[in-house]
N, CA and C atoms of all chains as a GROMACS GRO file, in nm:
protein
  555
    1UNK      N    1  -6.149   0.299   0.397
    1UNK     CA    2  -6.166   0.422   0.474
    1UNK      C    3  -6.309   0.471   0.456
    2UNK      N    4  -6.327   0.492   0.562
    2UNK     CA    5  -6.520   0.539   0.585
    2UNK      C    6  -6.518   0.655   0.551
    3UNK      N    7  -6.631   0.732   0.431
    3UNK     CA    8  -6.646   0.852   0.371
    3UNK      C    9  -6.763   0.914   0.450
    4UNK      N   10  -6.758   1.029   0.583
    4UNK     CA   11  -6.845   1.109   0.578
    4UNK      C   12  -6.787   1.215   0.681
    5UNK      N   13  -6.880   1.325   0.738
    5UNK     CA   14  -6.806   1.442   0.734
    5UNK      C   15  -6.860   1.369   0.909
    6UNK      N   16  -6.768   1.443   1.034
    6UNK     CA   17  -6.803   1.422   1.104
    6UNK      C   18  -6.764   1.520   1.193
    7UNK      N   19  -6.834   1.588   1.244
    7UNK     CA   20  -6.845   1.713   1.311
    7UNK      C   21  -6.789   1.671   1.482
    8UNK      N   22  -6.806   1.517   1.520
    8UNK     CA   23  -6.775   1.495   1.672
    8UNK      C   24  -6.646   1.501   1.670
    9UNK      N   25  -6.575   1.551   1.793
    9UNK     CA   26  -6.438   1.546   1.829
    9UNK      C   27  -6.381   1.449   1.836
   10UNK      N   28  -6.429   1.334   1.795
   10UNK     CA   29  -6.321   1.214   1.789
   10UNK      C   30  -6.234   1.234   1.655
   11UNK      N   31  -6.135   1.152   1.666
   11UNK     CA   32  -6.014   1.241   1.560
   11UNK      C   33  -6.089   1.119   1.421
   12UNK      N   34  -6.054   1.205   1.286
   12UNK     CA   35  -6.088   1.150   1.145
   12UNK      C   36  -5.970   1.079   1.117
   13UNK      N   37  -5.836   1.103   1.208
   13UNK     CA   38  -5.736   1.070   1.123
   13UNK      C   39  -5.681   0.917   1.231
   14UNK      N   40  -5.698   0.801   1.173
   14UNK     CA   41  -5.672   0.649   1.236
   14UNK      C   42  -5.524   0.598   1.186
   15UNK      N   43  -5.428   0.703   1.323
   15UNK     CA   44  -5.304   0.676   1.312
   15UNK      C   45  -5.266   0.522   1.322
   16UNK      N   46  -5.389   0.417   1.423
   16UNK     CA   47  -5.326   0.335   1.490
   16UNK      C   48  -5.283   0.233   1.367
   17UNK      N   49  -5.327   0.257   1.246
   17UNK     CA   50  -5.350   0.169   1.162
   17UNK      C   51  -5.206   0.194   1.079
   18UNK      N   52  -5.094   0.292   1.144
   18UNK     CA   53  -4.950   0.320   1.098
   18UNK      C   54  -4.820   0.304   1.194
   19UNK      N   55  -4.895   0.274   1.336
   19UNK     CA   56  -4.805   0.236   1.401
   19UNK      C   57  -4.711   0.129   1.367
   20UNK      N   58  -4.604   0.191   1.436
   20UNK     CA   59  -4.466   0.114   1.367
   20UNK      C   60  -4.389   0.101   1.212
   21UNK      N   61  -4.501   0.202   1.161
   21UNK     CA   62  -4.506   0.212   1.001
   21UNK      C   63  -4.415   0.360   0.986
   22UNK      N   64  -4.367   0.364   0.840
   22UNK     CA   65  -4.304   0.495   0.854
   22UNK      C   66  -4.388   0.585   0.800
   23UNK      N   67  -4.392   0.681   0.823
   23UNK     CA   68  -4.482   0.786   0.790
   23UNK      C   69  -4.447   0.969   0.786
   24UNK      N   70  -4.449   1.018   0.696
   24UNK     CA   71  -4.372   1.137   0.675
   24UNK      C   72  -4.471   1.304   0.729
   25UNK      N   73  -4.434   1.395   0.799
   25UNK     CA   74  -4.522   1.493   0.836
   25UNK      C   75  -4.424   1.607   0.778
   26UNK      N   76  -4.496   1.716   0.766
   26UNK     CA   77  -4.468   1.825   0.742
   26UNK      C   78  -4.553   1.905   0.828
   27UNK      N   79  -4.484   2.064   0.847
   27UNK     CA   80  -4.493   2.100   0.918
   27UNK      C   81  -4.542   2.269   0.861
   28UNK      N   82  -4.608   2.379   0.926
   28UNK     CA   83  -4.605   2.514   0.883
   28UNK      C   84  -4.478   2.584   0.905
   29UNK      N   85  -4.473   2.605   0.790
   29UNK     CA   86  -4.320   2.672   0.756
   29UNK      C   87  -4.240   2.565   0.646
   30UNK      N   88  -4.274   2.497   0.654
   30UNK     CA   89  -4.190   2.395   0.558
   30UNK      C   90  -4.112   2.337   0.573
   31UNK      N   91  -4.109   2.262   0.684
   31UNK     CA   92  -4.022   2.128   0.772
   31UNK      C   93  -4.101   2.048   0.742
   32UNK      N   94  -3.989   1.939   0.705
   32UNK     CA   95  -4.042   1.788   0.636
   32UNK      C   96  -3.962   1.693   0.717
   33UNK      N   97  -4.031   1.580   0.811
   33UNK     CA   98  -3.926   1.482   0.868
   33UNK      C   99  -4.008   1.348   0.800
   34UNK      N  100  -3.911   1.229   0.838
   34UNK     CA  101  -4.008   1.112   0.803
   34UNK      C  102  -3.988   1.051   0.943
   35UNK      N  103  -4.038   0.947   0.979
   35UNK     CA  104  -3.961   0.862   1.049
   35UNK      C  105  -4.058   0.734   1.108
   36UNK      N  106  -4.027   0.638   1.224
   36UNK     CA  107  -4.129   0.544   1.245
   36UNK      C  108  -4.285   0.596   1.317
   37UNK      N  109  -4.373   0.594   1.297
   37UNK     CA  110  -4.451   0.635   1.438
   37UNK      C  111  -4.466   0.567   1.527
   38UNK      N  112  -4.454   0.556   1.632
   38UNK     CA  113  -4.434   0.519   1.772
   38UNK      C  114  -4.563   0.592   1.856
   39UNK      N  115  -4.602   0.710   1.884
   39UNK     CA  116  -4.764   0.742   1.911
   39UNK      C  117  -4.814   0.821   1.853
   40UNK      N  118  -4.886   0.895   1.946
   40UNK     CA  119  -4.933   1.004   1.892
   40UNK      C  120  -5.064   1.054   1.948
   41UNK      N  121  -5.171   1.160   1.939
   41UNK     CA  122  -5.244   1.187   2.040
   41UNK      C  123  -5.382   1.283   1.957
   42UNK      N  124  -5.486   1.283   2.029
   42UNK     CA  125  -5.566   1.362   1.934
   42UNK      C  126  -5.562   1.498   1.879
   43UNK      N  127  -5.494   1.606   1.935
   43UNK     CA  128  -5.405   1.672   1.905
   43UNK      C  129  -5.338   1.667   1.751
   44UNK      N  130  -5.301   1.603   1.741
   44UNK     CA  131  -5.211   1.553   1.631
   44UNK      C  132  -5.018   1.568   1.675
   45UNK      N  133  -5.040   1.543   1.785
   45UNK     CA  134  -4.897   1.539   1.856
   45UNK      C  135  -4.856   1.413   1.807
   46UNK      N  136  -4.753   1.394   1.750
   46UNK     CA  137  -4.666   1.268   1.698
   46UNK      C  138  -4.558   1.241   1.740
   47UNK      N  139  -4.528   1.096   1.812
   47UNK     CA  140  -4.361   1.098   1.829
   47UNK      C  141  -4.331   0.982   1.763
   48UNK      N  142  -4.212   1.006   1.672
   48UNK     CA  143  -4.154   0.888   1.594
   48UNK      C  144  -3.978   0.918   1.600
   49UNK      N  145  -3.976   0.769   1.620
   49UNK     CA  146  -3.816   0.738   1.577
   49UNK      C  147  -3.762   0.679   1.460
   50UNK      N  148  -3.620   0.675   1.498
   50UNK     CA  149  -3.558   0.678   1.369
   50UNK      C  150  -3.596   0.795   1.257
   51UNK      N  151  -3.607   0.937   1.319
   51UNK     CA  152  -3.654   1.072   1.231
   51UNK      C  153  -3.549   1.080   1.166
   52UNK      N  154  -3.532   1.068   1.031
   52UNK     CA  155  -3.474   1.225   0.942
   52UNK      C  156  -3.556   1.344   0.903
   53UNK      N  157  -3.444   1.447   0.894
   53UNK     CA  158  -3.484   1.576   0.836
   53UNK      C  159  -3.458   1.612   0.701
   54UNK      N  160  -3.567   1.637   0.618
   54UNK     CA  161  -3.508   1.698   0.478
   54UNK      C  162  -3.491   1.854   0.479
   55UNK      N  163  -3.354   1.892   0.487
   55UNK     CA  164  -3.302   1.982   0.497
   55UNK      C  165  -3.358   2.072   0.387
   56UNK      N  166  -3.402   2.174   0.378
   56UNK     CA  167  -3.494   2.280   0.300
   56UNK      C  168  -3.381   2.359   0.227
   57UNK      N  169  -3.410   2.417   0.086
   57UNK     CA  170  -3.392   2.463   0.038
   57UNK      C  171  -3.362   2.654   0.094
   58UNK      N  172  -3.220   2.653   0.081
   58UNK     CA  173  -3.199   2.778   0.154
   58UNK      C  174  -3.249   2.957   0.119
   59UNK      N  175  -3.316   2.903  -0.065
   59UNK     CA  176  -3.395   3.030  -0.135
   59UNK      C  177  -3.505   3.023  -0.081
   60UNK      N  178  -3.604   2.876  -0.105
   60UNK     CA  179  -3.705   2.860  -0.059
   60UNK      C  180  -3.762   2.770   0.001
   61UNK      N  181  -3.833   2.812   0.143
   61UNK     CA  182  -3.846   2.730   0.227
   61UNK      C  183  -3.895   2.621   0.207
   62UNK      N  184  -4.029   2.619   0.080
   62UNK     CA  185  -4.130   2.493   0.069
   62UNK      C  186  -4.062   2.387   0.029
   63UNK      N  187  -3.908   2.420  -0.053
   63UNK     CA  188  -3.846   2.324  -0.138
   63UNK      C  189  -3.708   2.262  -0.053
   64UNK      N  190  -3.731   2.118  -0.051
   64UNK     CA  191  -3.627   2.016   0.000
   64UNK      C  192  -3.550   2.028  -0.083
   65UNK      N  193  -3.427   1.982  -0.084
   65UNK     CA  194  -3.345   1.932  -0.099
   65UNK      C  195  -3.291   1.775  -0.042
   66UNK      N  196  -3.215   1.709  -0.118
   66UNK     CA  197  -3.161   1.571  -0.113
   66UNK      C  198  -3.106   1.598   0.060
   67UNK      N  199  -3.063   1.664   0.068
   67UNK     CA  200  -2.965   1.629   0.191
   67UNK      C  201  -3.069   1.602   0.309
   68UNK      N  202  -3.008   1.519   0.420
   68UNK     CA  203  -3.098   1.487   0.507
   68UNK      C  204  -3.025   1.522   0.653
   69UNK      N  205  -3.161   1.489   0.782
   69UNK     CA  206  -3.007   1.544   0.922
   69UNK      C  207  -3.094   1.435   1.050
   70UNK      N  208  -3.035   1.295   1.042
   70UNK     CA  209  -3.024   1.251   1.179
   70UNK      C  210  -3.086   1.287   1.285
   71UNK      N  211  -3.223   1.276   1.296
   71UNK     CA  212  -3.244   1.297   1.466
   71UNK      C  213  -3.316   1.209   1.543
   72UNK      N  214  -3.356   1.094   1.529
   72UNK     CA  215  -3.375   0.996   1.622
   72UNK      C  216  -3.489   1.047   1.684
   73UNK      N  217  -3.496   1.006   1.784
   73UNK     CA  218  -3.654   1.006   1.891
   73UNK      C  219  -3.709   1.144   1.888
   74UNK      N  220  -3.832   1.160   1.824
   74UNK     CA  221  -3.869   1.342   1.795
   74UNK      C  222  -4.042   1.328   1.832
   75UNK      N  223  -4.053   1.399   1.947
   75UNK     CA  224  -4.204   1.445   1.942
   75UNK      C  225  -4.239   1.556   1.848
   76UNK      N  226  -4.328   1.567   1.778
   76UNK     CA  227  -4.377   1.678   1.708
   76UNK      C  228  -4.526   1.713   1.754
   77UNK      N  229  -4.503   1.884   1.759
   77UNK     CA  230  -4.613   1.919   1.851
   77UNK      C  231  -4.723   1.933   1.743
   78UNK      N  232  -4.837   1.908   1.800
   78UNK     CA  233  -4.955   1.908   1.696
   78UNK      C  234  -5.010   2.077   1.641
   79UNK      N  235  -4.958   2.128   1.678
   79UNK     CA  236  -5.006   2.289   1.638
   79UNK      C  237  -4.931   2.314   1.535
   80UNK      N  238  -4.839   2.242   1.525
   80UNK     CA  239  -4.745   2.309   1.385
   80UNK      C  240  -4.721   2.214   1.278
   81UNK      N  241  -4.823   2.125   1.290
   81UNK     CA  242  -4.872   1.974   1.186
   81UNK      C  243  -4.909   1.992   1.124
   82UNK      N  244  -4.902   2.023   0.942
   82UNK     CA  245  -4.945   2.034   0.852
   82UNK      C  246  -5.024   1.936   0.777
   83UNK      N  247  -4.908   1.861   0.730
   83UNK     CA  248  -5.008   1.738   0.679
   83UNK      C  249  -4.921   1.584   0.691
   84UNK      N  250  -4.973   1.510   0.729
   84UNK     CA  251  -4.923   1.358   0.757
   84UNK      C  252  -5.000   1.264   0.646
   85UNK      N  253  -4.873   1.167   0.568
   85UNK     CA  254  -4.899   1.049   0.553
   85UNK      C  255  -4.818   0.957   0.538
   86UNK      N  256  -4.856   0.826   0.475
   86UNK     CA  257  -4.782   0.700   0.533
   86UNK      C  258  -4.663   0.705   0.371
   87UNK      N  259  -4.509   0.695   0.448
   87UNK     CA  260  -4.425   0.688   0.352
   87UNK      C  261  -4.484   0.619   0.208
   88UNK      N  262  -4.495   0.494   0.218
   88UNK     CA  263  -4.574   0.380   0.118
   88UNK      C  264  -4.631   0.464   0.016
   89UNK      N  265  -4.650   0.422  -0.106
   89UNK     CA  266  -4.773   0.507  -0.158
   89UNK      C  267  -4.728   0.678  -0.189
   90UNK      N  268  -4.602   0.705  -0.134
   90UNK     CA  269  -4.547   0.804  -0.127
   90UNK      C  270  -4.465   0.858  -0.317
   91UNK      N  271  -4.509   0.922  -0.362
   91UNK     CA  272  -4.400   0.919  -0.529
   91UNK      C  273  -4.355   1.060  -0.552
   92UNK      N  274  -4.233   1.070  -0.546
   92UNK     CA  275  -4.222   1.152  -0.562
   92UNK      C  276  -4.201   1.188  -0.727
   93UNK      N  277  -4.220   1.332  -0.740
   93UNK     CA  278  -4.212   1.383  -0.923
   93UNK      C  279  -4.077   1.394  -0.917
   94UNK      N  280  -3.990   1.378  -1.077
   94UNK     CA  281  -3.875   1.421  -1.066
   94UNK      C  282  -3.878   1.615  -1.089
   95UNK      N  283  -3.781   1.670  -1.030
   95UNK     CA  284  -3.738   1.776  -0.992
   95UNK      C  285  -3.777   1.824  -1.098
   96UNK      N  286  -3.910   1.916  -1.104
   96UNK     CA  287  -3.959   2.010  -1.174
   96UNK      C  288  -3.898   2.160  -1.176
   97UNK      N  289  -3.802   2.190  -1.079
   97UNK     CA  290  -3.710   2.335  -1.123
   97UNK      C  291  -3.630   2.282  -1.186
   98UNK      N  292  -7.147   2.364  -1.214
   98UNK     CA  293  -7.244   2.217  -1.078
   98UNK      C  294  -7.333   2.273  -1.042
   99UNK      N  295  -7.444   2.203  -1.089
   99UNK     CA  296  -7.572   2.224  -1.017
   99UNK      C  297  -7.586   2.265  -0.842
  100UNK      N  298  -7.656   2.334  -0.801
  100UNK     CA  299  -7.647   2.405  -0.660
  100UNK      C  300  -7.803   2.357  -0.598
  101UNK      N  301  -7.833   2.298  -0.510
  101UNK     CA  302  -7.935   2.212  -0.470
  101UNK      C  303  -8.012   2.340  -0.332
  102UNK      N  304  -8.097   2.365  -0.382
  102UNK     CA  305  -8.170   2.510  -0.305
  102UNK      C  306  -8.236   2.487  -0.146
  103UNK      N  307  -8.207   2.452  -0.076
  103UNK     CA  308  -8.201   2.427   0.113
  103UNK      C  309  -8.286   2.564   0.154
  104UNK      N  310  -8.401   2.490   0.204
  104UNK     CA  311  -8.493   2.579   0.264
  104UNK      C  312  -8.443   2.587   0.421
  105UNK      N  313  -8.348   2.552   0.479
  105UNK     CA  314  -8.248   2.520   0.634
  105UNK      C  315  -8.275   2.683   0.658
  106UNK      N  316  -8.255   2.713   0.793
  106UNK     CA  317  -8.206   2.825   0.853
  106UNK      C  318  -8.106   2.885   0.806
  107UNK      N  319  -8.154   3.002   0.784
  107UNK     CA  320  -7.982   3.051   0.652
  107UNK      C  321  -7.893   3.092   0.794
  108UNK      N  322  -7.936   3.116   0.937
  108UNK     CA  323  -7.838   3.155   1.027
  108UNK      C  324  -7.808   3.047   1.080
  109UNK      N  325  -7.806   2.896   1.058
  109UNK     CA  326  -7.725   2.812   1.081
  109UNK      C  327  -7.608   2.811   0.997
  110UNK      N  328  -7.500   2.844   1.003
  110UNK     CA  329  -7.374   2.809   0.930
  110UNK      C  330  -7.335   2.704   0.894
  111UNK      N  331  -7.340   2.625   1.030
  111UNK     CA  332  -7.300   2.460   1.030
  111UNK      C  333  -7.337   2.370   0.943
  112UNK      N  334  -7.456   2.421   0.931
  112UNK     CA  335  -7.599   2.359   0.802
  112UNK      C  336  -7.506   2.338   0.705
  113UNK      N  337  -7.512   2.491   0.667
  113UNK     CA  338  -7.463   2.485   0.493
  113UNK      C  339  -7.327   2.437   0.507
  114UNK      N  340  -7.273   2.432   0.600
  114UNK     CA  341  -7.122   2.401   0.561
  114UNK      C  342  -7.092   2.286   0.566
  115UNK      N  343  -7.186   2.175   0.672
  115UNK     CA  344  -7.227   2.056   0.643
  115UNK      C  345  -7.301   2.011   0.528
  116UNK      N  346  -7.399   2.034   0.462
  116UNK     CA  347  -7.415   2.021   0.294
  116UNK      C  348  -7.339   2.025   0.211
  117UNK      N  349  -7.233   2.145   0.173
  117UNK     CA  350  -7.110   2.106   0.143
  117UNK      C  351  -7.055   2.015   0.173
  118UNK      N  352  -6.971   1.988   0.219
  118UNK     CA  353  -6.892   1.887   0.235
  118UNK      C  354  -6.984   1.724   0.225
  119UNK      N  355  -7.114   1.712   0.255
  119UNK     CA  356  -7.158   1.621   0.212
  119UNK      C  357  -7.155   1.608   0.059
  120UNK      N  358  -7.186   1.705  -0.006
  120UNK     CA  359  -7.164   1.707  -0.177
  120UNK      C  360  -7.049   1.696  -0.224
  121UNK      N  361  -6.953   1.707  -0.145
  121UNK     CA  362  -6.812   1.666  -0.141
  121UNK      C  363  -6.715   1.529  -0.165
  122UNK      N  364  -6.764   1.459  -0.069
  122UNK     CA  365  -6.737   1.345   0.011
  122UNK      C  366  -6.685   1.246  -0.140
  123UNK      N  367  -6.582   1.204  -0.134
  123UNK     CA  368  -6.594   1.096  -0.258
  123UNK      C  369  -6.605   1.132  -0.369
  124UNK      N  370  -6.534   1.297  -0.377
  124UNK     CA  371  -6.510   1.330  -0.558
  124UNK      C  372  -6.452   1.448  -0.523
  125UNK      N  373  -6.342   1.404  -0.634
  125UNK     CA  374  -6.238   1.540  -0.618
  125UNK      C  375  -6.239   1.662  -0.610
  126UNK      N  376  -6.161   1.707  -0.511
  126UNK     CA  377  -6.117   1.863  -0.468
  126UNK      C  378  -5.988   1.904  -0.463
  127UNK      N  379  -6.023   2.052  -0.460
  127UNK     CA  380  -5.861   2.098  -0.496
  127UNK      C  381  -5.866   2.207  -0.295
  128UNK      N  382  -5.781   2.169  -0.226
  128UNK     CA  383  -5.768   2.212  -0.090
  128UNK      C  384  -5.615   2.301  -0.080
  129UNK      N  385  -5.630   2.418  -0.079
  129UNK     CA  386  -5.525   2.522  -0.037
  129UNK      C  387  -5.520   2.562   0.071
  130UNK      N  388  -5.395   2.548   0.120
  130UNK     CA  389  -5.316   2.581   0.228
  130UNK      C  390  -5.294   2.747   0.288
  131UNK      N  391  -5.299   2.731   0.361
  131UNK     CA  392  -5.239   2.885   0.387
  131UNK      C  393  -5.121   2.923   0.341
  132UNK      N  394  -4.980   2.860   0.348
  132UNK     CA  395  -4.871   2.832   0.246
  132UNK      C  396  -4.885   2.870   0.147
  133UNK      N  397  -5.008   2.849   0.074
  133UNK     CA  398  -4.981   2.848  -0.107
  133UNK      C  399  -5.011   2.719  -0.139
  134UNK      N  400  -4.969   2.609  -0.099
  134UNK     CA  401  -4.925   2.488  -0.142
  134UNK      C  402  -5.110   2.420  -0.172
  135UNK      N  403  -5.146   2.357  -0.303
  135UNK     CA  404  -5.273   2.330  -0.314
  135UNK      C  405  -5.247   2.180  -0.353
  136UNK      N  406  -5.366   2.077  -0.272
  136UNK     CA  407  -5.375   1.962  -0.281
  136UNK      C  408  -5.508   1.914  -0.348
  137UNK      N  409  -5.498   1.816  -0.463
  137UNK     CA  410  -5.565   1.779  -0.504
  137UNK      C  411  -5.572   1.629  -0.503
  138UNK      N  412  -5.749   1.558  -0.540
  138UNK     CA  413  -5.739   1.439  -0.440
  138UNK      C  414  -5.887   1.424  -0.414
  139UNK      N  415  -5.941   1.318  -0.374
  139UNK     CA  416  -6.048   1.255  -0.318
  139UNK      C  417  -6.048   1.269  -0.253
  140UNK      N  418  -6.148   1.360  -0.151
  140UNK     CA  419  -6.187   1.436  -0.054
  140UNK      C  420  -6.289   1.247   0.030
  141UNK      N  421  -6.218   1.235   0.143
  141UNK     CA  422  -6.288   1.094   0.234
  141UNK      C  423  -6.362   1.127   0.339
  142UNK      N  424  -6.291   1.236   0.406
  142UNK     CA  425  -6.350   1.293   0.572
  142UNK      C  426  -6.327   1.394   0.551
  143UNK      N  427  -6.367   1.530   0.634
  143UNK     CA  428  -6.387   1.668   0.701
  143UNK      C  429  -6.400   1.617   0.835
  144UNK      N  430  -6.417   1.677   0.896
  144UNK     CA  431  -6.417   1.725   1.054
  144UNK      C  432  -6.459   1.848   1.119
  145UNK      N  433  -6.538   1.862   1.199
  145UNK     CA  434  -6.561   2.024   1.238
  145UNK      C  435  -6.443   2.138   1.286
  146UNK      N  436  -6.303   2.075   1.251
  146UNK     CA  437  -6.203   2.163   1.260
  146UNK      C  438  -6.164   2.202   1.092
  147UNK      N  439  -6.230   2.101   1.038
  147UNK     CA  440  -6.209   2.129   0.890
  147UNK      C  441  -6.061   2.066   0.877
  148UNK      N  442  -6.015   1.901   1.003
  148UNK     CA  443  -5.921   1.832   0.930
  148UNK      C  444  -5.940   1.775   0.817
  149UNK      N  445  -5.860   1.706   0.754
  149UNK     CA  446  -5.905   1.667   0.590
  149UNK      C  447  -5.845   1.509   0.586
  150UNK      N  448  -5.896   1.427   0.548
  150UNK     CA  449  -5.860   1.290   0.507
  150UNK      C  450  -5.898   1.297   0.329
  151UNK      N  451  -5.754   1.280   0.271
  151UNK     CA  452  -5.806   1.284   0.113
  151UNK      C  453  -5.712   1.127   0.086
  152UNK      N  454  -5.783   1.074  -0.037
  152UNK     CA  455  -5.680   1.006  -0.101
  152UNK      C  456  -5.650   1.031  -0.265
  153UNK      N  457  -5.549   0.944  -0.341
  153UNK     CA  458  -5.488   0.953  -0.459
  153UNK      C  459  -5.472   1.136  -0.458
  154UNK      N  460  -5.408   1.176  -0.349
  154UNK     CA  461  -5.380   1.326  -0.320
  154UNK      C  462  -5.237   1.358  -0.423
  155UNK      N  463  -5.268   1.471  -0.471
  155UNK     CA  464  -5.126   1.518  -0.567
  155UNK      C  465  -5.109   1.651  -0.505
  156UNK      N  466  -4.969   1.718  -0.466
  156UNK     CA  467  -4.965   1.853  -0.466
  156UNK      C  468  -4.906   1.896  -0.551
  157UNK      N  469  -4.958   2.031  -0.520
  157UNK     CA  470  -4.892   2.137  -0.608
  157UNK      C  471  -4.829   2.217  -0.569
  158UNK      N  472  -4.693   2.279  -0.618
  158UNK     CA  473  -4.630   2.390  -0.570
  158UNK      C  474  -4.604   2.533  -0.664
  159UNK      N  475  -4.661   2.582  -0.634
  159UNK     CA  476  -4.643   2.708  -0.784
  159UNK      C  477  -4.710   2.656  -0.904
  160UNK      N  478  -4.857   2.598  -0.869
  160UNK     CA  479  -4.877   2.514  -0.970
  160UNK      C  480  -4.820   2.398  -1.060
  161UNK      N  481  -4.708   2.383  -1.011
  161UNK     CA  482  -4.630   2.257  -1.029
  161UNK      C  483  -4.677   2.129  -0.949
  162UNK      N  484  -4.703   2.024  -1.011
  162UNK     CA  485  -4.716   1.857  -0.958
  162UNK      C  486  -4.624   1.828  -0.887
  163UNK      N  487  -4.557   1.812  -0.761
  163UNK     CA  488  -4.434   1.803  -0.708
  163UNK      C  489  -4.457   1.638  -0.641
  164UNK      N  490  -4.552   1.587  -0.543
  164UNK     CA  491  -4.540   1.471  -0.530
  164UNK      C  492  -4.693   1.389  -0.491
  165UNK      N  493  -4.657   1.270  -0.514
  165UNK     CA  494  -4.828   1.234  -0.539
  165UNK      C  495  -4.833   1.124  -0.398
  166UNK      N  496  -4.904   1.154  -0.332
  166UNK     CA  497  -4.974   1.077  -0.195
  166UNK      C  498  -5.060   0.981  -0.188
  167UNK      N  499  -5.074   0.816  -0.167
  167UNK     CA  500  -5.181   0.758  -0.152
  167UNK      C  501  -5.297   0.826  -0.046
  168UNK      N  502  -5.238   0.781   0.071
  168UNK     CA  503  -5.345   0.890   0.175
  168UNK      C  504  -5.272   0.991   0.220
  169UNK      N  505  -5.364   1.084   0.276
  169UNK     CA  506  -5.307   1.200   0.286
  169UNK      C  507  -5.408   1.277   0.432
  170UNK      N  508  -5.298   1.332   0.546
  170UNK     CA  509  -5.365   1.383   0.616
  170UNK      C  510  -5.338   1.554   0.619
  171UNK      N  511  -5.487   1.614   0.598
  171UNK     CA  512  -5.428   1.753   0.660
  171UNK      C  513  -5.535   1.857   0.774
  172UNK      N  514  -5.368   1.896   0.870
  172UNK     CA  515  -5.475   1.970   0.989
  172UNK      C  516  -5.538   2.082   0.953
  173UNK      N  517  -5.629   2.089   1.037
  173UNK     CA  518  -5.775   2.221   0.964
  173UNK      C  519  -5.725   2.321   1.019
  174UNK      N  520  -5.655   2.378   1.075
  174UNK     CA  521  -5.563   2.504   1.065
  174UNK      C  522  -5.496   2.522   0.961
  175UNK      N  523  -5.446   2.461   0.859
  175UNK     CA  524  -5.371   2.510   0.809
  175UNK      C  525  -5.457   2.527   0.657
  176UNK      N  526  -5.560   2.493   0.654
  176UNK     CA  527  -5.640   2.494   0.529
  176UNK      C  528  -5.748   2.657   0.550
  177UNK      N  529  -5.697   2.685   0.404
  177UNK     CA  530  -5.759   2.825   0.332
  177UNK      C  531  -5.841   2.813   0.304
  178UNK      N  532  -5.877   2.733   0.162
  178UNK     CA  533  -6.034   2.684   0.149
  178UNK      C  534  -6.015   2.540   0.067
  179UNK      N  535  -6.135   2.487   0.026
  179UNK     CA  536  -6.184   2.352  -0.044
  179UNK      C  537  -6.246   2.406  -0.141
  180UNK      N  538  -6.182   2.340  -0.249
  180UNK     CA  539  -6.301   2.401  -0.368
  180UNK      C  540  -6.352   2.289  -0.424
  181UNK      N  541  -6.455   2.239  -0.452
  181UNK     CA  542  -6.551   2.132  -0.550
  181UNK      C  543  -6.494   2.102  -0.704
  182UNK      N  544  -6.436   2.023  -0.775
  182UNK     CA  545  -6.438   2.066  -0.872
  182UNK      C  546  -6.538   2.004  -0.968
  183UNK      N  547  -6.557   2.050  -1.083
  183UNK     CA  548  -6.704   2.023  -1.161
  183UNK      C  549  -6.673   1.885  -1.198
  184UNK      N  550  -6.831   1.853  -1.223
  184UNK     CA  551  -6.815   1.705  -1.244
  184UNK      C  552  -6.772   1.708  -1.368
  185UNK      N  553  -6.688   1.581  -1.408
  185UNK     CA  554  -6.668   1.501  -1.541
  185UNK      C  555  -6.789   1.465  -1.608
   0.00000   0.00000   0.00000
């Protein structure tokens, strides 16, 4: 990955290199899906299949919970894209509450 | 950390905020969210929206380590600020 700051509107972030890969986004507010990526746009509009949802913690929003919810083919709009990356490489800590 | 003194147009913004992030580039930062939620990590790219490409990214939640990211993307809306942290 090439290190420098780049002020032109071409996008920093080289989805193409995850296509078909799974890759997990979160969202503002604290929606977490994973699923395949399939496109996506400079925007940061994403559509992936085979989505699950990690169903959020009903005290607090930032915190998942195990349970998950089925939704298959999902565009996600780029305005409410927090942060994206590739499942892989992914670790989670064990449950610090 | 030493602070490197830029004789630039102090009413260019872009300047300094581009110097930053060049002093940046390739050594860890700690990047907070509007959320709360703070990511720490090897700062790779910026963008003039202030998207973020970091890697070996860890977050934090309540100051808690919650999960650790090879790469990591985040949109420049949702980022509060970048902070430098001192060198080792």
């Amino acid at each position: 990955m090439t290190s420098s700051f780049n002020p032109k509107k071409e996008s920093i972030l080289d989805l193409q290199k995850f296509l078909g890969k799974e890759i997990c986004v979160k969202f503002t507010g604290g929606r977490e899906v994973q699923g395949i990526l399939k496109g996506y746009d400079q925007l940061v509009n994403i559509t992936l299949d085979q989505t699950q949802e990690f169903i959020r913690d009903a005290e607090d929003p930032l915190i998942t919970t195990d349970e998950k919810r089925f939704l298959g083919l999902v565009v996600c709009r780029g305005s409410s894209v927090m942060m994206v990356c590739p499942t892989e490489g992914c670790e989670p800590i064990d449950n610090p509450y | 950390m030493t602070t490197t003194t830029t004789t630039s147009n102090t009413s260019n913004n872009s300047n300094a905020q581009f110097n930053f992030f060049k002093m940046c580039i390739g050594r860890p930062v700690v990047v907070k969210l509007n959320n709360g939620v703070e990511y720490r990590g090897i700062l790779e790219v910026v963008d003039g929206n202030m998207n973020i490409v970091m890697e070996q990214t860890e977050e934090y939640l309540n100051g808690q380590l919650k999960t650790k990211y090879g790469d990591c993307f985040l949109r420049g809306n949702n980022v509060l600020y970048i902070s430098a942290q001192p060198r080792k």
